[in-house]
C-alpha positions in Angstrom: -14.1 -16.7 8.7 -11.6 -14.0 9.0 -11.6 -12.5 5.8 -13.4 -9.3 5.0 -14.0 -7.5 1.3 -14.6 -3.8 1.3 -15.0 -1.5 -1.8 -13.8 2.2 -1.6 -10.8 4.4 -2.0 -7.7 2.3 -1.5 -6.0 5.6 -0.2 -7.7 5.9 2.6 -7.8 2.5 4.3 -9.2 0.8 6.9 -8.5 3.4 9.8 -11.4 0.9 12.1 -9.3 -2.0 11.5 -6.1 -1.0 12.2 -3.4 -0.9 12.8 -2.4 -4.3 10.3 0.6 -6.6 10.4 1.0 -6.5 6.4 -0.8 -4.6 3.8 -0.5 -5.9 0.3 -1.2 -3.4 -2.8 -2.3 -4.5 -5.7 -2.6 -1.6 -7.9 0.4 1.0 -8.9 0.5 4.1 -6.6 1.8 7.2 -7.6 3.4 6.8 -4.2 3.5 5.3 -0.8 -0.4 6.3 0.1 0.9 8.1 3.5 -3.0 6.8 5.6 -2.2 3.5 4.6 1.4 4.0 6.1 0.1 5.4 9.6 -2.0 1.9 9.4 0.5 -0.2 9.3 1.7 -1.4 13.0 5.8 -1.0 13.5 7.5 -4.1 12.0 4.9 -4.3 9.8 5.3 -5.1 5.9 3.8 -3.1 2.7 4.5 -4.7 -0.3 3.3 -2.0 -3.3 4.3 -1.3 -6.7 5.4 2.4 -6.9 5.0 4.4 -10.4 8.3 5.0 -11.9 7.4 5.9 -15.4 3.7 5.8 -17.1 4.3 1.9 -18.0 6.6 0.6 -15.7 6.0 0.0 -11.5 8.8 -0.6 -9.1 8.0 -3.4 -6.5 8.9 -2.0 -3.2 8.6 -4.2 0.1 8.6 -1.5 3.3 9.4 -2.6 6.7 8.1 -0.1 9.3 11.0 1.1 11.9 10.4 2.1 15.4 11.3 5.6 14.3 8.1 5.3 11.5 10.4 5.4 8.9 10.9 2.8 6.3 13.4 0.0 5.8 12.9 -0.2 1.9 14.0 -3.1 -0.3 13.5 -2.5 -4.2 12.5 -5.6 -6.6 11.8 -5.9 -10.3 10.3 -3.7 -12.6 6.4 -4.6 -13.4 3.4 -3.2 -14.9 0.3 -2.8 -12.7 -2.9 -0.7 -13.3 -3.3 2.1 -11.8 -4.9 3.0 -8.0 -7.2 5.5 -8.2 -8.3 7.5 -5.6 -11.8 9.0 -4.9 -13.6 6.0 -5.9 -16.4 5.2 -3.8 -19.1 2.3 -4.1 -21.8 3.2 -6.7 
């Protein structure tokens, strides 16, 4: 009962939702998608694979500070496809 699917741009969010306790990404990012950062509630967790190459996605779990900034802890290398952004339902 407490789970919700949405299709759109993954960049942007869920701005009427949040802010979350954990946000899990499932698709490589060019980078940490800065909405989806302001989401996230201080002491939260984003776990997101972060583009390092063309192929090859570094894991990246990101604890949010009081400051806003990020504790960052760096795992394995992996291979994800791509988030795109722009994508709306259609």
């Amino acid at each position: 009962p407490n789970i919700y699917f949405h299709f759109g741009d993954g960049f942007e969010g869920l701005p009427e939702f949040a802010p979350f306790d954990k946000i899990l990404i499932t698709a490589a990012a060019p980078s940490i998608p800065e909405k989806l950062w302001e989401q996230l509630k201080v002491r939260g967790i984003m776990v997101i694979p972060v583009d390092e190459s063309e192929t090859v996605q570094r894991m990246l779990r990101l604890t949010k500070k009081k400051d806003g900034m990020a504790k960052r802890e760096s795992f394995d290398e992996f291979s994800f496809v791509p988030m795109l952004q722009g994508k709306s339902q259609g």
